[in-house]
mmCIF file as gemmi writes it, N, C-alpha and C atoms, coordinates in Angstrom:
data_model
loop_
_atom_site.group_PDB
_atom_site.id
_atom_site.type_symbol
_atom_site.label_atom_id
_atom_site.label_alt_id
_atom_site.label_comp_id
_atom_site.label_asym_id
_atom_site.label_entity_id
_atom_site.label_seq_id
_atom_site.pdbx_PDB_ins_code
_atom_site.Cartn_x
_atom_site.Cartn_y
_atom_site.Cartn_z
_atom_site.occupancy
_atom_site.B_iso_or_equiv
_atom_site.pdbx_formal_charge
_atom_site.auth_seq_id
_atom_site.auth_asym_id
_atom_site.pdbx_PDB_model_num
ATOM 1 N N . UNK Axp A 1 ? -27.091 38.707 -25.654 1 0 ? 1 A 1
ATOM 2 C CA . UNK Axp A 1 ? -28.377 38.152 -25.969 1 0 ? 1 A 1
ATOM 3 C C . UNK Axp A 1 ? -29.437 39.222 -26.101 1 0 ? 1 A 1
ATOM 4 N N . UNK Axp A 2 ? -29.295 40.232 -25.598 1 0 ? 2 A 1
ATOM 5 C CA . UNK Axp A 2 ? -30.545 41.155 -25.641 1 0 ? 2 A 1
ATOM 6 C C . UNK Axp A 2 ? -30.868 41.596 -24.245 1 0 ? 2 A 1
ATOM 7 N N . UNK Axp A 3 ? -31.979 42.69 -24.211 1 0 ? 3 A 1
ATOM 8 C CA . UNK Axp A 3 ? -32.753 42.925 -23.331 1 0 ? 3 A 1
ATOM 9 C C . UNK Axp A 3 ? -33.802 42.263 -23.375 1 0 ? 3 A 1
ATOM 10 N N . UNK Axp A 4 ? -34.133 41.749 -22.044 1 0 ? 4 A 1
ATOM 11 C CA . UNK Axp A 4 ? -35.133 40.762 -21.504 1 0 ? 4 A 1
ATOM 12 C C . UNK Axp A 4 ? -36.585 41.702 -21.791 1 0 ? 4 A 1
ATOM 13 N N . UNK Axp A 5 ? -37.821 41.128 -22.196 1 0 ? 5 A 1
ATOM 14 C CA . UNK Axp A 5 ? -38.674 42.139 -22.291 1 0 ? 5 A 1
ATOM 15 C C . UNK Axp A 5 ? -40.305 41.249 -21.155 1 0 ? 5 A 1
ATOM 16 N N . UNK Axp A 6 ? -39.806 39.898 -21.941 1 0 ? 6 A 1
ATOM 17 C CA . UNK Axp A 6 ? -41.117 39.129 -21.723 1 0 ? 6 A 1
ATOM 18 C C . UNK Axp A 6 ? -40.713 37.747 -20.774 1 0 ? 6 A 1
ATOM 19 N N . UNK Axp A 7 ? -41.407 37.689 -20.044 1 0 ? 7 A 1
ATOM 20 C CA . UNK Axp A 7 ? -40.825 36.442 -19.192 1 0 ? 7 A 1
ATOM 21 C C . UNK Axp A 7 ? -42.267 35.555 -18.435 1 0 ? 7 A 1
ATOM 22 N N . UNK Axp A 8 ? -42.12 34.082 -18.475 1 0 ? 8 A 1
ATOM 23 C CA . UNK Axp A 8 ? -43.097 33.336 -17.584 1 0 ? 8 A 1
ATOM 24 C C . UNK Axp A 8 ? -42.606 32.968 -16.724 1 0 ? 8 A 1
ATOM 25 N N . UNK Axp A 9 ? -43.084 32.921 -15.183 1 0 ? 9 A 1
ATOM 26 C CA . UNK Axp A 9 ? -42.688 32.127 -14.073 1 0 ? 9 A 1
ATOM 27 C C . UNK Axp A 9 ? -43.869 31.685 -13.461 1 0 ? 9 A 1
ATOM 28 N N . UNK Axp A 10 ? -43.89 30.125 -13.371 1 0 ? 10 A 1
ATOM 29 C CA . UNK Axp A 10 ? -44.815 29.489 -12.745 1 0 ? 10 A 1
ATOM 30 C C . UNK Axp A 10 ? -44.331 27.797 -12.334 1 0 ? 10 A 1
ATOM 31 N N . UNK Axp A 11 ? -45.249 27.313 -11.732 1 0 ? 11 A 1
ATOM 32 C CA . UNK Axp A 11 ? -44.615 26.187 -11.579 1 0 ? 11 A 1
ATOM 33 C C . UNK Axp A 11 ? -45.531 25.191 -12.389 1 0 ? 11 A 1
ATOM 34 N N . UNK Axp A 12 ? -44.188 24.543 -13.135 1 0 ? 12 A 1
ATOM 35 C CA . UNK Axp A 12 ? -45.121 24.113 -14.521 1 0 ? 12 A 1
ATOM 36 C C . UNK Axp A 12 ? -45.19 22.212 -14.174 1 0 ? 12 A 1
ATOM 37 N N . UNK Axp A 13 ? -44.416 22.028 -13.055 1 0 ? 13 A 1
ATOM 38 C CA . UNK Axp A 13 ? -43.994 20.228 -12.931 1 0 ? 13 A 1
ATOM 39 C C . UNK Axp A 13 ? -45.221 19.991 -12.155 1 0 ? 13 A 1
ATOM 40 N N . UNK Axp A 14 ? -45.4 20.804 -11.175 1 0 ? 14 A 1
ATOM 41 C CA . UNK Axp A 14 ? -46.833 20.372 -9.989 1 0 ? 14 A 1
ATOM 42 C C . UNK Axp A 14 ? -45.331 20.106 -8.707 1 0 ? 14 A 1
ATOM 43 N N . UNK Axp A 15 ? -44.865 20.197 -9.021 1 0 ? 15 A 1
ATOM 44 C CA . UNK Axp A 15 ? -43.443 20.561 -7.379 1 0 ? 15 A 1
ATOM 45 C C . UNK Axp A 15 ? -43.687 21.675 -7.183 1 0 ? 15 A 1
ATOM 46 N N . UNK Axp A 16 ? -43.105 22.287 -6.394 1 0 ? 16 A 1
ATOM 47 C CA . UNK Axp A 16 ? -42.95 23.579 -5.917 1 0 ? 16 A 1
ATOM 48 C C . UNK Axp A 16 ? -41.542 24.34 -6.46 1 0 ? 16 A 1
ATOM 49 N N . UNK Axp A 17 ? -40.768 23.659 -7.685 1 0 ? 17 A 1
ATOM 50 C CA . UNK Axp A 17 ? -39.744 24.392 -8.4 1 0 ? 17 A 1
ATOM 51 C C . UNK Axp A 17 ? -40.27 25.801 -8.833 1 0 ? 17 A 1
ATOM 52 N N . UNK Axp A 18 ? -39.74 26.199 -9.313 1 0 ? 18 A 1
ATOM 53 C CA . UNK Axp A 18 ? -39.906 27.789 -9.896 1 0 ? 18 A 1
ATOM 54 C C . UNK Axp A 18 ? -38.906 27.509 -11.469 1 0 ? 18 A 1
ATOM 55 N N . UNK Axp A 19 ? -39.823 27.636 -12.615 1 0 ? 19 A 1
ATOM 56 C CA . UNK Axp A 19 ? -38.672 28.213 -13.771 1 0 ? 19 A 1
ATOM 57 C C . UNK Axp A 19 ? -39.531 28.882 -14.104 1 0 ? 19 A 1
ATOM 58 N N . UNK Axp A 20 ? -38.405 30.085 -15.182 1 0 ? 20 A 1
ATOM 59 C CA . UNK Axp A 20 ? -38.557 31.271 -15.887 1 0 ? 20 A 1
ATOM 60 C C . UNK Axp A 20 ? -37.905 31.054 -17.401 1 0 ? 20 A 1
ATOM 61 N N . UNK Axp A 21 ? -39.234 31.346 -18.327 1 0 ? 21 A 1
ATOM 62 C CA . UNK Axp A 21 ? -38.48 31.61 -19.261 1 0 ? 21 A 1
ATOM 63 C C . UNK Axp A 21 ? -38.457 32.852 -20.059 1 0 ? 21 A 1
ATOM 64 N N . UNK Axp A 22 ? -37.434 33.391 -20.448 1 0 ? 22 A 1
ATOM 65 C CA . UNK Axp A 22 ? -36.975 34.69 -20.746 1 0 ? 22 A 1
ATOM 66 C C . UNK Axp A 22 ? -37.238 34.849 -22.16 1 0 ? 22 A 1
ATOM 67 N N . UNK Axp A 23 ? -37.965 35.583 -23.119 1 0 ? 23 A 1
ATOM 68 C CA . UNK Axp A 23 ? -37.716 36.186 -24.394 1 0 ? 23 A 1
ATOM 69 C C . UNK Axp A 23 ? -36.847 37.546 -24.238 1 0 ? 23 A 1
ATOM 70 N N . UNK Axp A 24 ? -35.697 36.938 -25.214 1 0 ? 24 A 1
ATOM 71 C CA . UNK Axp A 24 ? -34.715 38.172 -24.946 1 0 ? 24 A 1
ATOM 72 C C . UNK Axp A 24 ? -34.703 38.897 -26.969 1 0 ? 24 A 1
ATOM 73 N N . UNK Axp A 25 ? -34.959 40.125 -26.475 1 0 ? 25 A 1
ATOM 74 C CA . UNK Axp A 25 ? -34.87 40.537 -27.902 1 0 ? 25 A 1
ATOM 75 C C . UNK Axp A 25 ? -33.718 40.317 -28.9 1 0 ? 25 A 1
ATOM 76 N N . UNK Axp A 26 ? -34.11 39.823 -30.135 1 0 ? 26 A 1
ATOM 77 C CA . UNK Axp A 26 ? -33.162 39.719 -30.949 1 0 ? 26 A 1
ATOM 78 C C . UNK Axp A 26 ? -31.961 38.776 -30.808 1 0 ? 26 A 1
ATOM 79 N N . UNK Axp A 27 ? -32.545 37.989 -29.692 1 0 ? 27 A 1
ATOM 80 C CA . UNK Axp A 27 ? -31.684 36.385 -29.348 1 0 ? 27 A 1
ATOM 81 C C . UNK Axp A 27 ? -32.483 35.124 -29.109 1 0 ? 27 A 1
ATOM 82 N N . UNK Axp A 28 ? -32.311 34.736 -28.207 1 0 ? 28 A 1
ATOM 83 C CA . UNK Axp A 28 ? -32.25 33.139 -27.331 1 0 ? 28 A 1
ATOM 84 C C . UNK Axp A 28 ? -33.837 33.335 -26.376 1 0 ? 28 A 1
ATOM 85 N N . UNK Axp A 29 ? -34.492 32.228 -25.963 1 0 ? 29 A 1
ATOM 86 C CA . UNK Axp A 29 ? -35.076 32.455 -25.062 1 0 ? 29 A 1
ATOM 87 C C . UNK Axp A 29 ? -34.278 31.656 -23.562 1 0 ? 29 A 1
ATOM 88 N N . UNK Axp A 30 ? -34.091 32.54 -22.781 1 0 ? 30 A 1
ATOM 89 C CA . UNK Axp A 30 ? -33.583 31.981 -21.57 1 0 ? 30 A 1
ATOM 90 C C . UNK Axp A 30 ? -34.38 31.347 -20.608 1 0 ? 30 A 1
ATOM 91 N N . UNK Axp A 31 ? -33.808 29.758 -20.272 1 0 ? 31 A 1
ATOM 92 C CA . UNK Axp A 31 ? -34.801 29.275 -19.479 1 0 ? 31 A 1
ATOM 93 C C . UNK Axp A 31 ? -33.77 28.853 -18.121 1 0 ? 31 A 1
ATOM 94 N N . UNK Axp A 32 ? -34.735 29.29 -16.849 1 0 ? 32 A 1
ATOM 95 C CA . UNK Axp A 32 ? -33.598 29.226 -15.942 1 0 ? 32 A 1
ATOM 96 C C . UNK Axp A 32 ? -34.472 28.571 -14.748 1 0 ? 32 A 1
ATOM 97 N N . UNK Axp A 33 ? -34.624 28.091 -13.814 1 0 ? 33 A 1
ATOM 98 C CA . UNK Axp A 33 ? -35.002 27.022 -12.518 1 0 ? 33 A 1
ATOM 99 C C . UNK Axp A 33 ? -34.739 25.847 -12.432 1 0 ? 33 A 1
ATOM 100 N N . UNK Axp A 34 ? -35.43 25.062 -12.191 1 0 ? 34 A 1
ATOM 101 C CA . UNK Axp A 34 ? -35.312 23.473 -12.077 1 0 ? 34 A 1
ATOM 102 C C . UNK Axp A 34 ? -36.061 22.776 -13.099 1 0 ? 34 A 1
ATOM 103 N N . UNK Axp A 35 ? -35.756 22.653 -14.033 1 0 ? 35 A 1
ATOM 104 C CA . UNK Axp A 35 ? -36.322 22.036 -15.456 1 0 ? 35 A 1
ATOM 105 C C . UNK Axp A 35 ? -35.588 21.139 -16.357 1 0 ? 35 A 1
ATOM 106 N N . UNK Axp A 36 ? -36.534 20.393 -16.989 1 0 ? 36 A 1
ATOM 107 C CA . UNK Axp A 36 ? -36.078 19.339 -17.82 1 0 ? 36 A 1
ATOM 108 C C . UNK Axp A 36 ? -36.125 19.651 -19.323 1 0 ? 36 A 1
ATOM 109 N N . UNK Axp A 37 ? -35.46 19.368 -20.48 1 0 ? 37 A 1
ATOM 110 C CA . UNK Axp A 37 ? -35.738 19.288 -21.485 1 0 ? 37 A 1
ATOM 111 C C . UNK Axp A 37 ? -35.481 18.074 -22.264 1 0 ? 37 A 1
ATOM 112 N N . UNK Axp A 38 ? -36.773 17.774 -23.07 1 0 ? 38 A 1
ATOM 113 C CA . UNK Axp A 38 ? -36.646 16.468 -23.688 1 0 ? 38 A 1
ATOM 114 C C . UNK Axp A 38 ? -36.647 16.5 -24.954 1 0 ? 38 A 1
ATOM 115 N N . UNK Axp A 39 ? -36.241 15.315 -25.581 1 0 ? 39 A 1
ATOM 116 C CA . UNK Axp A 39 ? -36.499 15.136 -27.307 1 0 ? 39 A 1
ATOM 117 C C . UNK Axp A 39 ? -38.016 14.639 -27.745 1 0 ? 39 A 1
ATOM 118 N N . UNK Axp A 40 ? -37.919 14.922 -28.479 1 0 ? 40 A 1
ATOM 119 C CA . UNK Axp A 40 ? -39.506 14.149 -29.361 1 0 ? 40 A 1
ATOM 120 C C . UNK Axp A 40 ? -39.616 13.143 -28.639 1 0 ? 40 A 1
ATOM 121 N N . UNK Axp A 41 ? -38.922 12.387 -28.043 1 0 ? 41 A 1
ATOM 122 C CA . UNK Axp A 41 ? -39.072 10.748 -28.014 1 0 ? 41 A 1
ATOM 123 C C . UNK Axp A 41 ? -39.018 11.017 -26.182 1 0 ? 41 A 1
ATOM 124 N N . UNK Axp A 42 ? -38.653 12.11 -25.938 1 0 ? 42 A 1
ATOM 125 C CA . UNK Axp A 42 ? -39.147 11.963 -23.798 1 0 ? 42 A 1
ATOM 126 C C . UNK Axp A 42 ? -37.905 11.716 -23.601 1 0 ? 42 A 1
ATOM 127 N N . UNK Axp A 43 ? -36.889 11.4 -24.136 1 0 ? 43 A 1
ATOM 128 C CA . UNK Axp A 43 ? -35.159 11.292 -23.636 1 0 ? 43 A 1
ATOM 129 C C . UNK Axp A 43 ? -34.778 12.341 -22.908 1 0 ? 43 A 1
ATOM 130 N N . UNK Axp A 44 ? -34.452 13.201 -22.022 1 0 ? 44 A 1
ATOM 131 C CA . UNK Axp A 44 ? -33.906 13.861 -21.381 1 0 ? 44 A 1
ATOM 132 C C . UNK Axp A 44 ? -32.722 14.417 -22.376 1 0 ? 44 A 1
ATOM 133 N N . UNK Axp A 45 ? -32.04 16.04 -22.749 1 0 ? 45 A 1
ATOM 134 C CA . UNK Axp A 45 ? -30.886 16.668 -22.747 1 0 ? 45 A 1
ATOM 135 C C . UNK Axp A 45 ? -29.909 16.509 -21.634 1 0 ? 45 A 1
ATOM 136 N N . UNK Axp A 46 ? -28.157 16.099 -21.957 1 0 ? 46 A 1
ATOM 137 C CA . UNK Axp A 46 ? -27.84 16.165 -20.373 1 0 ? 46 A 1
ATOM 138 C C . UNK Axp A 46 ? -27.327 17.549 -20.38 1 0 ? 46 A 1
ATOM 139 N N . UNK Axp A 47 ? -27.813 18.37 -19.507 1 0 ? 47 A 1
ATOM 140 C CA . UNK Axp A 47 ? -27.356 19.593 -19.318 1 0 ? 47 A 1
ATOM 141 C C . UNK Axp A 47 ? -26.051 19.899 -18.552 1 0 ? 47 A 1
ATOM 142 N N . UNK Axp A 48 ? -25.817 18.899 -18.138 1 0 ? 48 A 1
ATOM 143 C CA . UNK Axp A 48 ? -24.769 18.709 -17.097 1 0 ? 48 A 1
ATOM 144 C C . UNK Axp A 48 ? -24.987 20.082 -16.045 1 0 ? 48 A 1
ATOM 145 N N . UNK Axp A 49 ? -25.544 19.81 -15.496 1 0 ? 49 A 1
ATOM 146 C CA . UNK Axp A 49 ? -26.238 20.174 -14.201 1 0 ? 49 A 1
ATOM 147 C C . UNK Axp A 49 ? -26.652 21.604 -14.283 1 0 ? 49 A 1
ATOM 148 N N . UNK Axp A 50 ? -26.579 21.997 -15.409 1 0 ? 50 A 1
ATOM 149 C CA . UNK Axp A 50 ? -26.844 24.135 -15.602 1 0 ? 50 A 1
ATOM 150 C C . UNK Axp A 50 ? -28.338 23.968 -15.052 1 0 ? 50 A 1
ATOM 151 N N . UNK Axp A 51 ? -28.343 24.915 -14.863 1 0 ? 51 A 1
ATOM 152 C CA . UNK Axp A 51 ? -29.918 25.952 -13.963 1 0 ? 51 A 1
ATOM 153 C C . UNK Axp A 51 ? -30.235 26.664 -14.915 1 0 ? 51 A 1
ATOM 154 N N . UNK Axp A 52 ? -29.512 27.324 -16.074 1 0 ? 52 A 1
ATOM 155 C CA . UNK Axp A 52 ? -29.694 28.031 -16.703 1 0 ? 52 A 1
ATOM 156 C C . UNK Axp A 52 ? -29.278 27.639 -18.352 1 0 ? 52 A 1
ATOM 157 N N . UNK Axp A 53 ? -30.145 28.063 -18.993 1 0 ? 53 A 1
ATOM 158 C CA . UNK Axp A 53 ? -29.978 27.417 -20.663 1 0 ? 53 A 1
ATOM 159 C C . UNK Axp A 53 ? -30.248 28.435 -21.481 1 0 ? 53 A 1
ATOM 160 N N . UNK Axp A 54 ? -29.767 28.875 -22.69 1 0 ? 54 A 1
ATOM 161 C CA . UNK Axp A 54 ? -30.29 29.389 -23.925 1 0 ? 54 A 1
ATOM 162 C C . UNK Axp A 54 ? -30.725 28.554 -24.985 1 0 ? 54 A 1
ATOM 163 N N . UNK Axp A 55 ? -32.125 28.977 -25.279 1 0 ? 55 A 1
ATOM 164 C CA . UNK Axp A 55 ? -32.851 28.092 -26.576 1 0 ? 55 A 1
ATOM 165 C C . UNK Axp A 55 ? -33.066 28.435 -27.411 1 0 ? 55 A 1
ATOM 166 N N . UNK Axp A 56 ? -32.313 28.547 -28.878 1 0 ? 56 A 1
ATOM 167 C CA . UNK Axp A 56 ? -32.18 29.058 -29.921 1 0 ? 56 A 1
ATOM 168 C C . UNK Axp A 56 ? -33.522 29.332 -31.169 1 0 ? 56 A 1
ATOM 169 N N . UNK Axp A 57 ? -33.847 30.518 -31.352 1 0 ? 57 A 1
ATOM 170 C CA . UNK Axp A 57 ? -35.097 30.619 -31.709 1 0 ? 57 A 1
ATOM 171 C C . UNK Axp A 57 ? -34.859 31.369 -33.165 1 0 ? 57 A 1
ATOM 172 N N . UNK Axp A 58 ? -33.771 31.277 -33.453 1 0 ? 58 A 1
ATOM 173 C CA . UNK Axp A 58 ? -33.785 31.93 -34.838 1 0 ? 58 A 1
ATOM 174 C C . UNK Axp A 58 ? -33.371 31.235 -35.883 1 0 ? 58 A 1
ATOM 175 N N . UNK Axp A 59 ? -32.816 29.678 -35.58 1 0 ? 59 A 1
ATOM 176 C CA . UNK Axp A 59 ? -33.03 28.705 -36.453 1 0 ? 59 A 1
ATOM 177 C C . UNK Axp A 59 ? -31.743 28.408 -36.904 1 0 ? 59 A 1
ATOM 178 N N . UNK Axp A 60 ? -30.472 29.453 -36.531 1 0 ? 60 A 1
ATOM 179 C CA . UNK Axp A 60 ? -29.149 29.338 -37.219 1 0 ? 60 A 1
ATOM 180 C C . UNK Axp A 60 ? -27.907 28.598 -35.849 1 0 ? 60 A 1
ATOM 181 N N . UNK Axp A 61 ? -28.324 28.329 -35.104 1 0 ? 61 A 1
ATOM 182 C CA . UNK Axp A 61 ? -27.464 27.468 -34.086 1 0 ? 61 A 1
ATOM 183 C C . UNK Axp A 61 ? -27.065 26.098 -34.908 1 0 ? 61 A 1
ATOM 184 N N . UNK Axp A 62 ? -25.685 26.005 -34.455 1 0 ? 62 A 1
ATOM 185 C CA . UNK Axp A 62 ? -25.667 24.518 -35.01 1 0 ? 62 A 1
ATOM 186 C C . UNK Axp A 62 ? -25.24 23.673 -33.954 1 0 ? 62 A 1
ATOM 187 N N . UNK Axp A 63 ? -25.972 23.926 -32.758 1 0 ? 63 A 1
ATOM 188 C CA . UNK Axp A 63 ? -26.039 23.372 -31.889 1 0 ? 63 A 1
ATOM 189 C C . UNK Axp A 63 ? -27.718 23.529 -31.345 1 0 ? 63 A 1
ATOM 190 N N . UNK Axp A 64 ? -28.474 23.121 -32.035 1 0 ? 64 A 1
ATOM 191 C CA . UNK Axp A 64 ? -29.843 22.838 -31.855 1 0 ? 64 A 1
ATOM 192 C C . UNK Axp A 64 ? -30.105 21.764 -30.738 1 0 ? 64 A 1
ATOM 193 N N . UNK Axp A 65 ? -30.98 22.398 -29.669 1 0 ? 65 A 1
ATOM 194 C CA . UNK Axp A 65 ? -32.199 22.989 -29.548 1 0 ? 65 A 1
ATOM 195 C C . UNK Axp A 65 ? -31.626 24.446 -28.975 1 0 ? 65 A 1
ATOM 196 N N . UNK Axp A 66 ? -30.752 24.405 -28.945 1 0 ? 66 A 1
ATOM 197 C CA . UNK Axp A 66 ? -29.539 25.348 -27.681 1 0 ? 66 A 1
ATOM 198 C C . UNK Axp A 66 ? -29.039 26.612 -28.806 1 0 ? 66 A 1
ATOM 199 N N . UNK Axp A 67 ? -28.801 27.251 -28.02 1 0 ? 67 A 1
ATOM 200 C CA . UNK Axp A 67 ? -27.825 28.877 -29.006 1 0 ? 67 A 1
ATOM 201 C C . UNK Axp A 67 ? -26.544 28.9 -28.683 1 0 ? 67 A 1
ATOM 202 N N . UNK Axp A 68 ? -26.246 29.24 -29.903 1 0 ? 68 A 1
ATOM 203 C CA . UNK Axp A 68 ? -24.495 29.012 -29.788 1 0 ? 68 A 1
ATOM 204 C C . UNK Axp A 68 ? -24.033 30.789 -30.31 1 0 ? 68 A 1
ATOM 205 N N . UNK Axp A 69 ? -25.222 31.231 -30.509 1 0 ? 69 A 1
ATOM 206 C CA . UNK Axp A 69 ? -25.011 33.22 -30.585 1 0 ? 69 A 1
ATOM 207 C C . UNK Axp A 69 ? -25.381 33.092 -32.281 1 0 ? 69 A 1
ATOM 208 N N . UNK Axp A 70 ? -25.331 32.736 -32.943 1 0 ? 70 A 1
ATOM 209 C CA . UNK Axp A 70 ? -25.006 32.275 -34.521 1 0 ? 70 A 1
ATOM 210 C C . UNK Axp A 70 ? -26.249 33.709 -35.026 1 0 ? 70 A 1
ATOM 211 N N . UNK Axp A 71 ? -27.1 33.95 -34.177 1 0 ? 71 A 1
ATOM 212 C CA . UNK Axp A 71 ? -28.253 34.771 -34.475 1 0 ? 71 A 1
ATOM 213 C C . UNK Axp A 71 ? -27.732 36.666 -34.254 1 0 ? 71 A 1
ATOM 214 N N . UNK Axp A 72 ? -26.495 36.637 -33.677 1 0 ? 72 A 1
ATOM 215 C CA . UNK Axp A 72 ? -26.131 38.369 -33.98 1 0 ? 72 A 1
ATOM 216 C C . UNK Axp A 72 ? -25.839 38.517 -35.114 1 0 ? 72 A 1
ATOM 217 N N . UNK Axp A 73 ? -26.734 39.282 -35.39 1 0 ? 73 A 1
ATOM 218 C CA . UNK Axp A 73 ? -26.419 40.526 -36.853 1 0 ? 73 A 1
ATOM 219 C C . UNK Axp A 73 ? -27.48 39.822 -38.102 1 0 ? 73 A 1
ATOM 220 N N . UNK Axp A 74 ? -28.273 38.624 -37.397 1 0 ? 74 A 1
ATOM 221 C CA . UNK Axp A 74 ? -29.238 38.007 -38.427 1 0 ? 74 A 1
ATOM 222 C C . UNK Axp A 74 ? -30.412 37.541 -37.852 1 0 ? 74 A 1
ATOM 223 N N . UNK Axp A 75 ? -31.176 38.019 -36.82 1 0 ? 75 A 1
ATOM 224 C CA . UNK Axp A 75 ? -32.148 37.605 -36.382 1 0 ? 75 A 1
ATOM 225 C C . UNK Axp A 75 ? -32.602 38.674 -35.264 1 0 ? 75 A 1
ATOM 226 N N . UNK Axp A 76 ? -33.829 39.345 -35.586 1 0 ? 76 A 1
ATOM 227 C CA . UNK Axp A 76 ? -34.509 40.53 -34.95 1 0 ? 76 A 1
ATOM 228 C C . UNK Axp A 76 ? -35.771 40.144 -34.626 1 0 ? 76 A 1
ATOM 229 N N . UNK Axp A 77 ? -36.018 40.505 -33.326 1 0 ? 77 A 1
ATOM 230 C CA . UNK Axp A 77 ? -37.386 40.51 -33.085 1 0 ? 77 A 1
ATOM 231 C C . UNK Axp A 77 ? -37.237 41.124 -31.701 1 0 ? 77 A 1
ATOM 232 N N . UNK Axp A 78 ? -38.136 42.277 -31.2 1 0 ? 78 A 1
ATOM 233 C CA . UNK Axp A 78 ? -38.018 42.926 -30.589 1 0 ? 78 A 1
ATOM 234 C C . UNK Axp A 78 ? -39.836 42.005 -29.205 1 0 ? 78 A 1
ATOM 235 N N . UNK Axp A 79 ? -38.638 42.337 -27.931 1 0 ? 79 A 1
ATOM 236 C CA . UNK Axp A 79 ? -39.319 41.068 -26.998 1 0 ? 79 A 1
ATOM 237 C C . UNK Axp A 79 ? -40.389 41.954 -26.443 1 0 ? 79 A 1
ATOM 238 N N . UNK Axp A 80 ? -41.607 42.161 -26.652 1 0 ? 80 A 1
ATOM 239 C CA . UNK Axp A 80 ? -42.636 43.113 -25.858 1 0 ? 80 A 1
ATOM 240 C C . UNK Axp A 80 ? -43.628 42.301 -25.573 1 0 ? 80 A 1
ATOM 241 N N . UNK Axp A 81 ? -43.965 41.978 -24.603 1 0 ? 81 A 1
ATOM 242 C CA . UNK Axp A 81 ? -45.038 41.158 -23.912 1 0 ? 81 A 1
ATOM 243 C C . UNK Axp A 81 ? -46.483 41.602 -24.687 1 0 ? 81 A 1
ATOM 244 N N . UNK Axp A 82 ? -47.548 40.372 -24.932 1 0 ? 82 A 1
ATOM 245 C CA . UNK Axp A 82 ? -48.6 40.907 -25.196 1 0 ? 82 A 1
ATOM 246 C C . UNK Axp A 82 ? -49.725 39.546 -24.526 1 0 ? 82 A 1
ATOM 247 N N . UNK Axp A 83 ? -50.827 40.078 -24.82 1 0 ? 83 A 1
ATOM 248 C CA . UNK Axp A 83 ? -51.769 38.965 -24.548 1 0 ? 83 A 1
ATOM 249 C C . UNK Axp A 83 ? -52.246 38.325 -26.014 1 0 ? 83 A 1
ATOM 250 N N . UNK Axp A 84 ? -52.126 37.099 -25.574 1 0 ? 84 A 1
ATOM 251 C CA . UNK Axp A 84 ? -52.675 35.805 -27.093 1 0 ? 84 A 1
ATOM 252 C C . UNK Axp A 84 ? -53.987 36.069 -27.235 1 0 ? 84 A 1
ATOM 253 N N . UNK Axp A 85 ? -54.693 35.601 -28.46 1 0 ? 85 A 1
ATOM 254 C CA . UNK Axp A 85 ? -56.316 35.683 -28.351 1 0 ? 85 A 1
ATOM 255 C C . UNK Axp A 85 ? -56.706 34.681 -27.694 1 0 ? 85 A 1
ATOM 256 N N . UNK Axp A 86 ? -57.933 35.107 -27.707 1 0 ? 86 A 1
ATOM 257 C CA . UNK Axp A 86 ? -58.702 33.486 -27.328 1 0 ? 86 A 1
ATOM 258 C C . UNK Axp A 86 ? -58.723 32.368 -27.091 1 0 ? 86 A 1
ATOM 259 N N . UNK Axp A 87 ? -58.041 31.599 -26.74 1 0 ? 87 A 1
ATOM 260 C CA . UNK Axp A 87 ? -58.3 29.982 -27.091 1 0 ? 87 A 1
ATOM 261 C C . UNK Axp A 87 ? -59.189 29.537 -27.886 1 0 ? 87 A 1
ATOM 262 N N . UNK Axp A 88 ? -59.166 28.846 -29.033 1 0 ? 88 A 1
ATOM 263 C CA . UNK Axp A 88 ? -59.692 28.409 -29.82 1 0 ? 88 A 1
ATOM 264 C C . UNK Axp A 88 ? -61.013 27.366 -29.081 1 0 ? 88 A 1
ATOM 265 N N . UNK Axp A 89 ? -62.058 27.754 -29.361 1 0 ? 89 A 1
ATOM 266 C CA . UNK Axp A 89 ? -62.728 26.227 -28.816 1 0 ? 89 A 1
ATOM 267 C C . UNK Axp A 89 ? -63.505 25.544 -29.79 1 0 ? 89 A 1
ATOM 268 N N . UNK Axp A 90 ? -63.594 23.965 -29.329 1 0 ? 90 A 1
ATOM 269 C CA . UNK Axp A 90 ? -64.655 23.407 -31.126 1 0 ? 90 A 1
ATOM 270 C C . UNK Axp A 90 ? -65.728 23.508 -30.877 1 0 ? 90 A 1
């Protein structure tokens, strides 16, 4: 998957879980704690019980929302943390 460059950890439910998610260069973003992922519609993924997931960000998985690797040798982006602008305000 890459070297890890950029990562968030916070607690995003209002529990006291901990997840992290990983931008890994030139792959997947790895998401790993106690977390849920849903469809458009709020349905739950069954993960069958993993802690840990890859989420396919280069568009060629054919196992979407998930990485199935399909992105070696066709998808680059090098993971270096930065700060966003501004928040937009109206």
């Amino acid at each position: 998957m890459g070297s890890t460059f950029q990562s968030f950890s916070g607690d995003l439910t209002g529990s006291t879980a901990t997840q992290q998610i990983t931008v890994n260069s030139n792959g997947s973003l790895k998401v790993e704690g106690d977390f849920e992922i849903v469809d458009k519609n709020g349905m739950p993924y069954d993960l069958g019980g993993r802690e840990i997931v890859s989420i396919c960000r280069c568009g060629l998985s054919k196992n979407k929302p998930f990485c199935d690797a399909s992105h070696k040798g066709h998808f680059e982006h090098e993971a270096i943390a930065f700060a966003l602008p501004p928040k937009k305000t109206l």
